[in-house]
N, C-alpha and C positions, 0 to 999 in steps of 0.2 A: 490396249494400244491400237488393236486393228479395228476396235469402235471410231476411235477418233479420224484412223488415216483412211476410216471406210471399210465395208466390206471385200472391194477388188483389189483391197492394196496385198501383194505380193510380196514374198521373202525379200525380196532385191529392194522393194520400199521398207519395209517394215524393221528390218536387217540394221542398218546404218540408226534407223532412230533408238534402236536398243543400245546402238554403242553407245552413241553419241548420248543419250542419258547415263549408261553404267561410268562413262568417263568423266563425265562432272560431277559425281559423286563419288570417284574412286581418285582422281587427283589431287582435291587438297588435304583427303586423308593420308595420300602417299606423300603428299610433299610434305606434309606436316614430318612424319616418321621420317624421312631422308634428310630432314632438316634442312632442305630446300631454299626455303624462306627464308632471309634473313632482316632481322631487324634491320629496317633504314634509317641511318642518320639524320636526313632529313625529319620533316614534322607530316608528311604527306603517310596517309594510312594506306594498307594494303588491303587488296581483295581480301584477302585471308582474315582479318580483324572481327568481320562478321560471326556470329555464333554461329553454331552450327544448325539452331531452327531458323534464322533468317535467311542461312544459303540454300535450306529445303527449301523452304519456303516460297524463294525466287525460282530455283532450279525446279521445283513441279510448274509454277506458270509457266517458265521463260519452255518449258517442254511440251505442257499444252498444249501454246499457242504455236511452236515452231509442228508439232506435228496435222494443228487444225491449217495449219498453212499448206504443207506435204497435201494432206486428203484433200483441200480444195482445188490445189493443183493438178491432181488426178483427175477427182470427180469432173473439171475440165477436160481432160486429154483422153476421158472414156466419152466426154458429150463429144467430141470430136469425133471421133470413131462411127457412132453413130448416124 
């Protein structure tokens, strides 16, 4: 993780992207189990429909790139400093 968000990225950076990855992969397992979800009458599919190697799948990119965004945004605000 601290490859991606950089070297200088800090607890207070790196902190929030560990949640914010343990929580997209820990919600639709809990929803599933609380029963959360419920089939919709409509014909319209739910997030949830996906397998569960297609939501990894998304959820390692869609994490990727949100934390190669974080370390650019840093790697800015330390050239600033500078």
């Amino acid at each position: 993780m601290r490859e991606i968000l950089g070297k200088k990225a800090a607890g207070q950076e790196v902190h929030p992207c560990q949640m914010s990855i343990m929580s997209q992969y820990f919600h639709p397992i809990m929803a599933r189990r609380r029963k959360i979800i419920r089939v919709k009458e409509c014909n319209e599919s739910s997030p949830y429909d996906l397998d569960m190697e297609q939501m990894a799948e998304h959820m390692t990119r869609f994490s990727i790139d949100g934390m190669t965004g974080v370390g650019k945004r840093l790697e800015k605000r330390e050239m600033r400093k500078v």
